[in-house]
PQR file of N, CA, C, O and H, with PARSE charges and radii, in Angstrom:
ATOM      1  N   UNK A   1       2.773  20.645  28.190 -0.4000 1.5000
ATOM      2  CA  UNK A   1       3.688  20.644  29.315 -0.0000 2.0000
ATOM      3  C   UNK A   1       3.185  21.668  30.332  0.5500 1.7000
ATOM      4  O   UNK A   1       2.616  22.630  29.816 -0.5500 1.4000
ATOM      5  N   UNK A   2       3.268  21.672  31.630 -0.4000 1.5000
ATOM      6  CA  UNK A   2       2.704  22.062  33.150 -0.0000 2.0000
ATOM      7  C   UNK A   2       4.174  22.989  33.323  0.5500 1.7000
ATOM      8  O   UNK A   2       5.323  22.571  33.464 -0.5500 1.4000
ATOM      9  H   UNK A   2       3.730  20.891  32.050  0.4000 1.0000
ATOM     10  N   UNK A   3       3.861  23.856  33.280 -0.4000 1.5000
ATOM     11  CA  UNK A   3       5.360  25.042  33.712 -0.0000 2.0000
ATOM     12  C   UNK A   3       5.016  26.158  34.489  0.5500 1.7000
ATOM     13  O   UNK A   3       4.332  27.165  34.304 -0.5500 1.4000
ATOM     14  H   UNK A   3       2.928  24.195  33.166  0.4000 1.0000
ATOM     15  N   UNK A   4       5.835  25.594  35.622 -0.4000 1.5000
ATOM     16  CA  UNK A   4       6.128  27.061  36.553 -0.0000 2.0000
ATOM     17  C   UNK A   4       6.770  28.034  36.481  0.5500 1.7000
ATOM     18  O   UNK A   4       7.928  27.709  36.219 -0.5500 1.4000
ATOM     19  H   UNK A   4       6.391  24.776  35.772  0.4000 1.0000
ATOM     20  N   UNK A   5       6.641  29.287  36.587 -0.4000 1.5000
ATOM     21  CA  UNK A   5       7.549  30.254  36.718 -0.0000 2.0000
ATOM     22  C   UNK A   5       7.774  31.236  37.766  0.5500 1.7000
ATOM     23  O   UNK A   5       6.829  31.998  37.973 -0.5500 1.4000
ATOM     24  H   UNK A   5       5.700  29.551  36.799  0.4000 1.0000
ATOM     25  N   UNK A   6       8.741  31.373  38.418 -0.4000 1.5000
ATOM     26  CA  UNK A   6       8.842  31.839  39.436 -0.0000 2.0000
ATOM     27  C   UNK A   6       9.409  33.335  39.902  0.5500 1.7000
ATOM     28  O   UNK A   6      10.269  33.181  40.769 -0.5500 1.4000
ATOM     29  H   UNK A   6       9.508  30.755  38.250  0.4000 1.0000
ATOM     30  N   UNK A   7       9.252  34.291  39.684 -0.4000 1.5000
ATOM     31  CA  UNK A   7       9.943  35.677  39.339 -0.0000 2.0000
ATOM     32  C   UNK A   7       9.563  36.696  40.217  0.5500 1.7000
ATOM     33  O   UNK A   7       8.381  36.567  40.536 -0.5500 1.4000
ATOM     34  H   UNK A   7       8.553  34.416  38.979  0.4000 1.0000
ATOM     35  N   UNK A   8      10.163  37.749  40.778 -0.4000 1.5000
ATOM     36  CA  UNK A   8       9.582  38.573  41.364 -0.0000 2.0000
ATOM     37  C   UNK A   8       9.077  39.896  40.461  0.5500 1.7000
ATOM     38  O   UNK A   8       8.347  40.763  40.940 -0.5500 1.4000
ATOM     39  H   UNK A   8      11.123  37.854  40.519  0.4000 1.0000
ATOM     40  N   UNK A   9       9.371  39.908  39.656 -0.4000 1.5000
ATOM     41  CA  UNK A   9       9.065  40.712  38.289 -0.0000 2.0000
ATOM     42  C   UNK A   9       8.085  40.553  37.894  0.5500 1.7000
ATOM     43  O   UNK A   9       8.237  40.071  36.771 -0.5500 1.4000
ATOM     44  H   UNK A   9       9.964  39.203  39.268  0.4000 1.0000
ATOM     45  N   UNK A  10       6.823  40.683  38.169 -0.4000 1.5000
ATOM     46  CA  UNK A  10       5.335  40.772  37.705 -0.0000 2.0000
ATOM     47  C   UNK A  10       5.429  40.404  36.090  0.5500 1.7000
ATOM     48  O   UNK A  10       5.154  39.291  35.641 -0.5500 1.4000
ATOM     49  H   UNK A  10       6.699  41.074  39.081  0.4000 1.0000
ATOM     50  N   UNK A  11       5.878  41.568  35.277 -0.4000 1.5000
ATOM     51  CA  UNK A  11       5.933  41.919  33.942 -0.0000 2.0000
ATOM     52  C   UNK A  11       6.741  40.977  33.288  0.5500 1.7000
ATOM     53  O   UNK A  11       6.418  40.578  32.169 -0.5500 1.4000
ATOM     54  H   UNK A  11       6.101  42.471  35.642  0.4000 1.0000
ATOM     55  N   UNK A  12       8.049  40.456  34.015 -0.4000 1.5000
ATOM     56  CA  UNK A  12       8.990  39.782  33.359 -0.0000 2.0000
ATOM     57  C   UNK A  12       7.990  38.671  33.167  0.5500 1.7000
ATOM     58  O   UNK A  12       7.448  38.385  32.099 -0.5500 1.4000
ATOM     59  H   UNK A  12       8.312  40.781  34.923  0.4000 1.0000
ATOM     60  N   UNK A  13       7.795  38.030  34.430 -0.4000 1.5000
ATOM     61  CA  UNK A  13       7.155  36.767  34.203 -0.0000 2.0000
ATOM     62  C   UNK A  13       5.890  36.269  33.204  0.5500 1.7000
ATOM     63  O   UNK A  13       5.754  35.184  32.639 -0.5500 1.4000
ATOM     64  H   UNK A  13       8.234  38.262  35.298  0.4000 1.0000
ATOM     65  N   UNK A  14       4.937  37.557  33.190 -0.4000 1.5000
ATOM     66  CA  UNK A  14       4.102  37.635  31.934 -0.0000 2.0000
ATOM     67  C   UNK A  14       4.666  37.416  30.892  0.5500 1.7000
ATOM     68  O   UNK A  14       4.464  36.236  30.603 -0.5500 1.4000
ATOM     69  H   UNK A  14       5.047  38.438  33.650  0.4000 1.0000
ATOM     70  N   UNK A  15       5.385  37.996  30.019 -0.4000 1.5000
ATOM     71  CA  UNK A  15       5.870  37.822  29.033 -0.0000 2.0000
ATOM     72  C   UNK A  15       6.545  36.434  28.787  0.5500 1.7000
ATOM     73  O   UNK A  15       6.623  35.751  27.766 -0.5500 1.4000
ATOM     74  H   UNK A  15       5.549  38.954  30.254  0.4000 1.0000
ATOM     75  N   UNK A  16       6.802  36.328  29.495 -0.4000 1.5000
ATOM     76  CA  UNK A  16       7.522  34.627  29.685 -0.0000 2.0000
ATOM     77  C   UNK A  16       6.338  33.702  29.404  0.5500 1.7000
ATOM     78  O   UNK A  16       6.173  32.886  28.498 -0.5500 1.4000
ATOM     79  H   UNK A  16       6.738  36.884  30.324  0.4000 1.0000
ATOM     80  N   UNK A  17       5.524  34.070  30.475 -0.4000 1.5000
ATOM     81  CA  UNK A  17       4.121  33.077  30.277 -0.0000 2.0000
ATOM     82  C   UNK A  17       2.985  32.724  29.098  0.5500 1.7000
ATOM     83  O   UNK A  17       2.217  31.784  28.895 -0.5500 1.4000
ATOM     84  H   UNK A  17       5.657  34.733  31.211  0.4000 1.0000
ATOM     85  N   UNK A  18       3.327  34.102  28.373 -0.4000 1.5000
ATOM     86  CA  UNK A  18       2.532  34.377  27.474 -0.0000 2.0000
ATOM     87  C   UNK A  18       3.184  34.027  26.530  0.5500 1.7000
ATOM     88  O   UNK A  18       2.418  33.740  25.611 -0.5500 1.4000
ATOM     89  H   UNK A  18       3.951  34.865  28.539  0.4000 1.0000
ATOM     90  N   UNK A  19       4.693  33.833  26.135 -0.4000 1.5000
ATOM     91  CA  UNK A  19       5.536  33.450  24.960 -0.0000 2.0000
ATOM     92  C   UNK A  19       5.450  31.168  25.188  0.5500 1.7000
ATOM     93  O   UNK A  19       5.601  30.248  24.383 -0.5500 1.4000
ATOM     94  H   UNK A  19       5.316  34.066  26.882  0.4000 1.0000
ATOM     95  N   UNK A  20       5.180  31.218  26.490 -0.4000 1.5000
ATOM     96  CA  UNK A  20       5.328  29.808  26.840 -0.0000 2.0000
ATOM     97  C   UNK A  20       3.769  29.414  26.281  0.5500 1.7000
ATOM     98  O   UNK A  20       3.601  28.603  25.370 -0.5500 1.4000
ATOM     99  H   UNK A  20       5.057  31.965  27.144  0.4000 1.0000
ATOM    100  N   UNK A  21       3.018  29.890  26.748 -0.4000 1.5000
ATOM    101  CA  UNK A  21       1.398  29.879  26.280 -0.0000 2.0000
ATOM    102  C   UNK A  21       1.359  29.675  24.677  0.5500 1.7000
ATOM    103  O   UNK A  21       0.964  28.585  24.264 -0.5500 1.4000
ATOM    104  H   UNK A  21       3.154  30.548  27.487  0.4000 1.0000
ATOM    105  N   UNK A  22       1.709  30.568  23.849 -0.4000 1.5000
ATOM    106  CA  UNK A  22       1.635  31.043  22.528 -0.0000 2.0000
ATOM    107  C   UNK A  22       2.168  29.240  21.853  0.5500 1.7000
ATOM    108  O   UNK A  22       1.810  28.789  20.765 -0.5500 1.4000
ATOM    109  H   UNK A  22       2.030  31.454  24.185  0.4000 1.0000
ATOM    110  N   UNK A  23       3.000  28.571  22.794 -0.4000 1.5000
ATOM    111  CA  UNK A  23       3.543  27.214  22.069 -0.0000 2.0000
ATOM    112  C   UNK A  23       3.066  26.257  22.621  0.5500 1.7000
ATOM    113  O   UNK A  23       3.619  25.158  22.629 -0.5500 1.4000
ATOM    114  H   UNK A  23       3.290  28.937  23.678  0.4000 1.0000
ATOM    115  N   UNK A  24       1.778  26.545  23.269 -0.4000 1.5000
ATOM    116  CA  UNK A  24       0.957  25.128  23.841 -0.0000 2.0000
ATOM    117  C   UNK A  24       1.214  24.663  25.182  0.5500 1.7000
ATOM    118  O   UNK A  24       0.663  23.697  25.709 -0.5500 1.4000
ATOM    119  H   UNK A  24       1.328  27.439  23.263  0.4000 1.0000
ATOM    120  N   UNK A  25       2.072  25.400  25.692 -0.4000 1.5000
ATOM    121  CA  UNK A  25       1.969  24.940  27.388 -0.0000 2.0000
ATOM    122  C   UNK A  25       0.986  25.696  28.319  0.5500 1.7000
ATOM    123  O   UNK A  25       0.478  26.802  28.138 -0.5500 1.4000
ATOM    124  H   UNK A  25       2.520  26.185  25.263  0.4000 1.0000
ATOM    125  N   UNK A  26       0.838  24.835  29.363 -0.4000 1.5000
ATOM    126  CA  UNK A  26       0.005  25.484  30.431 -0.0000 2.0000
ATOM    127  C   UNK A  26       1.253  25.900  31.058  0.5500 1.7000
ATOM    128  O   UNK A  26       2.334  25.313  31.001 -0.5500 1.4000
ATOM    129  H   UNK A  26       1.252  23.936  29.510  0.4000 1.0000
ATOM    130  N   UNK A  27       0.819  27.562  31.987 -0.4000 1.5000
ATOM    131  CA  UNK A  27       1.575  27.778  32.968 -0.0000 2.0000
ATOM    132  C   UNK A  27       0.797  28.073  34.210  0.5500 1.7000
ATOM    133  O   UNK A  27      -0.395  28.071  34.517 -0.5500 1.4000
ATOM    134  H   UNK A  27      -0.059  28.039  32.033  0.4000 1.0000
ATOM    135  N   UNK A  28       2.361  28.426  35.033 -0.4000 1.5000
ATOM    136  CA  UNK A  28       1.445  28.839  36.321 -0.0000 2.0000
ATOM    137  C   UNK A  28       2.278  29.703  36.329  0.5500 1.7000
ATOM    138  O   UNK A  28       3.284  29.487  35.652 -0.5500 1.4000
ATOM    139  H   UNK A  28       3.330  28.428  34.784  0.4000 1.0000
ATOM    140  N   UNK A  29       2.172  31.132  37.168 -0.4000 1.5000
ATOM    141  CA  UNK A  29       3.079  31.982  37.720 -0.0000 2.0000
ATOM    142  C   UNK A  29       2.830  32.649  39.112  0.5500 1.7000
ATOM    143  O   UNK A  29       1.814  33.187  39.552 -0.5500 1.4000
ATOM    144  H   UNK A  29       1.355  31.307  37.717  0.4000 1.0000
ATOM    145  N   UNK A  30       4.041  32.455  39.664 -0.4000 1.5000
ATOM    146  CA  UNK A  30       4.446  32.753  41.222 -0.0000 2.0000
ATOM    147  C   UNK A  30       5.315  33.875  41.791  0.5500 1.7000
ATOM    148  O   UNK A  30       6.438  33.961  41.295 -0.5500 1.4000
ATOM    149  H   UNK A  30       4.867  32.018  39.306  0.4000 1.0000
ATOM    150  N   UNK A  31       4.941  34.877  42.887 -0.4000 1.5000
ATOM    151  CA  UNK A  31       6.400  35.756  42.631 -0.0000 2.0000
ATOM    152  C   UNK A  31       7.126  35.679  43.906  0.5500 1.7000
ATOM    153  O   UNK A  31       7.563  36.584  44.617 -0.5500 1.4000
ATOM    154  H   UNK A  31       4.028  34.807  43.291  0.4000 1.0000
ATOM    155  N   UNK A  32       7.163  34.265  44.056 -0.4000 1.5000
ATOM    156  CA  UNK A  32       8.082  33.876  45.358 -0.0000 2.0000
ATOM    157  C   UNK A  32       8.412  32.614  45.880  0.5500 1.7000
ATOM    158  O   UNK A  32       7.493  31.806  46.012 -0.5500 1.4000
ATOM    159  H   UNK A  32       6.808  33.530  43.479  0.4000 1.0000
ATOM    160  N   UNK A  33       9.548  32.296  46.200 -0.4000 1.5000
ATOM    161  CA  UNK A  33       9.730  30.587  46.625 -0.0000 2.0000
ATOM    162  C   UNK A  33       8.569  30.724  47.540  0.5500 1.7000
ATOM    163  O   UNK A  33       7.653  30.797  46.720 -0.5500 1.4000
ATOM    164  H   UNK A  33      10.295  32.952  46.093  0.4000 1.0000
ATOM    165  N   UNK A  34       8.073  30.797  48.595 -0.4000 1.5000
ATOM    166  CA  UNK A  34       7.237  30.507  49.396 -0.0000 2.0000
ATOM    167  C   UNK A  34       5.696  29.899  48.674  0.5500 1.7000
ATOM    168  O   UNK A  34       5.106  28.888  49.056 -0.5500 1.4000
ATOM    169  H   UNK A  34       8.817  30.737  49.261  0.4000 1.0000
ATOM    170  N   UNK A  35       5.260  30.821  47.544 -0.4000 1.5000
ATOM    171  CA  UNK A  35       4.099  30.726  47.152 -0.0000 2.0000
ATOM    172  C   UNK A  35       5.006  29.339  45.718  0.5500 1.7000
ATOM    173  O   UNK A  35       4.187  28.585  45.194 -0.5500 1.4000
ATOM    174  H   UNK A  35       5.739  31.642  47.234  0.4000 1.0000
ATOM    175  N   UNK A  36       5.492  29.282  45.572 -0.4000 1.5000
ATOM    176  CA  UNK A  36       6.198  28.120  44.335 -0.0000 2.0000
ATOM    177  C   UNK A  36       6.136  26.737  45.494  0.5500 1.7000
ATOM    178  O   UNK A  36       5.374  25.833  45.153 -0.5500 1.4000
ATOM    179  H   UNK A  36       6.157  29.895  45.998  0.4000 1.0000
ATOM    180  N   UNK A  37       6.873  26.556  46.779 -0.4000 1.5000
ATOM    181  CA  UNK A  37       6.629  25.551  47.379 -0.0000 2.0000
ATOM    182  C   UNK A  37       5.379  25.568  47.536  0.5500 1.7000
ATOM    183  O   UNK A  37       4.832  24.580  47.046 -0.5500 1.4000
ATOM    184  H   UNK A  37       7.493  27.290  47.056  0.4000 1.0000
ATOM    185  N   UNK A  38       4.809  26.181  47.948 -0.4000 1.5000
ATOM    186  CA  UNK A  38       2.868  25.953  48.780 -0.0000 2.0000
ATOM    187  C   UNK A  38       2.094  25.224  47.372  0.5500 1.7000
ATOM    188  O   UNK A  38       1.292  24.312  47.571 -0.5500 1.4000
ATOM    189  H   UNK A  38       5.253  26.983  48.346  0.4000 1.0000
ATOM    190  N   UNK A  39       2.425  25.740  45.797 -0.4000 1.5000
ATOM    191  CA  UNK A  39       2.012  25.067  44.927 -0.0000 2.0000
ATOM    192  C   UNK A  39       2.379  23.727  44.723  0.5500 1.7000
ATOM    193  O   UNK A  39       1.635  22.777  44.478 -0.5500 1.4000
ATOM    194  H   UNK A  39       3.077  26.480  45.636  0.4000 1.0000
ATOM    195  N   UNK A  40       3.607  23.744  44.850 -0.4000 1.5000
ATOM    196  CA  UNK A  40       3.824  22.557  44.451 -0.0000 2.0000
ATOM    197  C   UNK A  40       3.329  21.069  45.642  0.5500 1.7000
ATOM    198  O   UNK A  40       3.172  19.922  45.223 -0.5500 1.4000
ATOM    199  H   UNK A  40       4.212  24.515  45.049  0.4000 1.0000
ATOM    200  N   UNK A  41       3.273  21.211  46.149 -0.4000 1.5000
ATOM    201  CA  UNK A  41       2.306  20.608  47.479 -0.0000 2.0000
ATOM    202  C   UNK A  41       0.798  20.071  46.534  0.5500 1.7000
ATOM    203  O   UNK A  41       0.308  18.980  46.827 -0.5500 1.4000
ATOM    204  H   UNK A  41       3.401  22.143  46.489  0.4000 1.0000
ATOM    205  N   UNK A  42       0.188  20.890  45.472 -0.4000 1.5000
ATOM    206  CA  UNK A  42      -0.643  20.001  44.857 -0.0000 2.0000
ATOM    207  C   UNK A  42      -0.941  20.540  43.203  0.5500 1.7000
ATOM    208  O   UNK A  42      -1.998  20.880  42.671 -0.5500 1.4000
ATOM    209  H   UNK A  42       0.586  21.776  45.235  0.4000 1.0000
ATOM    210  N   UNK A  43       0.172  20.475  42.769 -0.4000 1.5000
ATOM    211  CA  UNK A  43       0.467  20.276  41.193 -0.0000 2.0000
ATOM    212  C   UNK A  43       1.707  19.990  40.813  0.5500 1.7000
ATOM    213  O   UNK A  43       2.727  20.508  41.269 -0.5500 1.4000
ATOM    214  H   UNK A  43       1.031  20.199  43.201  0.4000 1.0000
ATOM    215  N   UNK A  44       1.629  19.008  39.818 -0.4000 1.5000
ATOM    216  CA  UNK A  44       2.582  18.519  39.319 -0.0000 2.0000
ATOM    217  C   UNK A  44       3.283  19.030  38.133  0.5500 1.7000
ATOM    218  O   UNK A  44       2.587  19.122  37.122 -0.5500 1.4000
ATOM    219  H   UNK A  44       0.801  18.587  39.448  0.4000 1.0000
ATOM    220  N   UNK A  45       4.547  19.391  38.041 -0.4000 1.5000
ATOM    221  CA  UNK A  45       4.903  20.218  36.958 -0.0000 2.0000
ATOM    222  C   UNK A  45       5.631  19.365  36.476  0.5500 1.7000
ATOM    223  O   UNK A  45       5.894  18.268  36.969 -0.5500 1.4000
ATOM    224  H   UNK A  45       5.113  19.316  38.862  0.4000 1.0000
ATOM    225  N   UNK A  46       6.201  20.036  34.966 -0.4000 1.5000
ATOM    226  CA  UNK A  46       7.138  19.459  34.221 -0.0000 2.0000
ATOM    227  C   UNK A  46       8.538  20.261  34.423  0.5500 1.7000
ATOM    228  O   UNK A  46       9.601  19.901  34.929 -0.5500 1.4000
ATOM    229  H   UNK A  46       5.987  20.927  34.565  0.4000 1.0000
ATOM    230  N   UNK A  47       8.303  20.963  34.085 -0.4000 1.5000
ATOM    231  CA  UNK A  47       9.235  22.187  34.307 -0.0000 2.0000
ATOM    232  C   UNK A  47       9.342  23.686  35.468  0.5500 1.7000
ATOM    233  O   UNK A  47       8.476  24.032  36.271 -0.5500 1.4000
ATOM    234  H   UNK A  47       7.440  21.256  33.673  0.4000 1.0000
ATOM    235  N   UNK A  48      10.276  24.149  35.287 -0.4000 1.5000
ATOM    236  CA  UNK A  48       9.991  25.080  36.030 -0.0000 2.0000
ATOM    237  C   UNK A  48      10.959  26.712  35.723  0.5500 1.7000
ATOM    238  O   UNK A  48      11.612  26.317  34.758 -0.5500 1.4000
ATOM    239  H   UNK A  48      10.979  23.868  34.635  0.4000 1.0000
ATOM    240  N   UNK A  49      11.238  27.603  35.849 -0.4000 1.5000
ATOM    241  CA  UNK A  49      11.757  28.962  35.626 -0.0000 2.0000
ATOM    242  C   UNK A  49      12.075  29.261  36.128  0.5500 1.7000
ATOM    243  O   UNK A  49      11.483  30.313  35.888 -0.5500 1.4000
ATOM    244  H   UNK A  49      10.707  27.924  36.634  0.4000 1.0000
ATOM    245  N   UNK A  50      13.134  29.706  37.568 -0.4000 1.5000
ATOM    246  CA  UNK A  50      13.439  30.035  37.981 -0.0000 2.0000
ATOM    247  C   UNK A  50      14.069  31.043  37.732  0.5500 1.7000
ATOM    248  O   UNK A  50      14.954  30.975  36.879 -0.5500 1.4000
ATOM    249  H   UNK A  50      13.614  28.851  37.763  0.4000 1.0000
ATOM    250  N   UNK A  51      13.758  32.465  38.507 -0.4000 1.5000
ATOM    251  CA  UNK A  51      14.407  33.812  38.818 -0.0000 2.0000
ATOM    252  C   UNK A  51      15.225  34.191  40.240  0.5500 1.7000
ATOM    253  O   UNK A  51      14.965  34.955  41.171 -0.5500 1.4000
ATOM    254  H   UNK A  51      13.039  32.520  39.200  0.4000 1.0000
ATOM    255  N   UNK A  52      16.564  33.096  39.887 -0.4000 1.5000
ATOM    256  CA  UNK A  52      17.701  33.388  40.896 -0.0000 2.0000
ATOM    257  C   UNK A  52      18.562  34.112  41.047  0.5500 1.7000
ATOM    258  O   UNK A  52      19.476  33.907  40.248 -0.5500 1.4000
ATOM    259  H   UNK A  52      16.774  32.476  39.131  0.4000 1.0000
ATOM    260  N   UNK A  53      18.788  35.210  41.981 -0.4000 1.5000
ATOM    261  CA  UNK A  53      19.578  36.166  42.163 -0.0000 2.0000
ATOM    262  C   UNK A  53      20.852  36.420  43.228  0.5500 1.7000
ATOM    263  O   UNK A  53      20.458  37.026  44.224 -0.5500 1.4000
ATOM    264  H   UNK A  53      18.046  35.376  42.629  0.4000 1.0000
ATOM    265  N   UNK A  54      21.829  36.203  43.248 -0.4000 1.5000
ATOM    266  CA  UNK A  54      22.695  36.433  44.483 -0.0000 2.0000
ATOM    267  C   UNK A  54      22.806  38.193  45.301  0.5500 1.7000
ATOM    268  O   UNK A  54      22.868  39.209  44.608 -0.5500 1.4000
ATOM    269  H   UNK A  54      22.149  35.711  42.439  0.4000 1.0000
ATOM    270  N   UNK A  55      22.807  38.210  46.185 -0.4000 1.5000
ATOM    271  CA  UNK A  55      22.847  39.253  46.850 -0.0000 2.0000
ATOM    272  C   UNK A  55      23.831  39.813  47.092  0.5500 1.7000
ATOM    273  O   UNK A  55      24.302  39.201  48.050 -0.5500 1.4000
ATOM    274  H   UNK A  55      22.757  37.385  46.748  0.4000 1.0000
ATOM    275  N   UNK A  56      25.027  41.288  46.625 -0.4000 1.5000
ATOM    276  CA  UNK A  56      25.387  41.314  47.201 -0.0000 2.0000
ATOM    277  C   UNK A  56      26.060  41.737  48.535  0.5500 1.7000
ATOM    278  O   UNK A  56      25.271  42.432  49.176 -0.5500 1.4000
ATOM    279  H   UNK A  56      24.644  41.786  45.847  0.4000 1.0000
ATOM    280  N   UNK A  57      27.273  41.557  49.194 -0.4000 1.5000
ATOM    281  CA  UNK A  57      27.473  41.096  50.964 -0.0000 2.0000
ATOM    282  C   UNK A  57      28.362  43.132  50.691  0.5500 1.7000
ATOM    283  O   UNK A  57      29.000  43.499  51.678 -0.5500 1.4000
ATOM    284  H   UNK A  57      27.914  40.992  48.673  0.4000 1.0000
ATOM    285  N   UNK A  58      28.328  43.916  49.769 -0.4000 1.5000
ATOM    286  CA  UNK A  58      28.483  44.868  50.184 -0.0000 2.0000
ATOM    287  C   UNK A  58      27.811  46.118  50.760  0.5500 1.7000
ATOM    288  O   UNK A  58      28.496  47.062  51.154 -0.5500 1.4000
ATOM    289  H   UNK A  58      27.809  43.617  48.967  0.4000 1.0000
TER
END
């Protein structure tokens, strides 16, 4: 399986990648929607990881 992960967490996302790796997937890792869209423009994934955060308005 082709898996993205998307995190601004350098470290987080390693570990992720490397636990996803260890069970036979390929990954990719990104530390930003901008650079996650520009990929996906020419690879096809199966999955994906997302590191979504709300901001908050105080």
């Amino acid at each position: 399986m082709e898996i993205m992960i998307v995190d601004d967490e350098p470290q987080v996302a390693e570990v992720l990648a490397t636990s996803l790796k260890r069970q036979g997937h390929s990954t990719t890792v990104v530390h930003s929607g901008r650079e996650a869209l520009d990929r996906l423009k020419s690879v096809a994934f199966d999955a994906m990881f997302l590191d979504v955060s709300r901001r908050s308005k105080t």
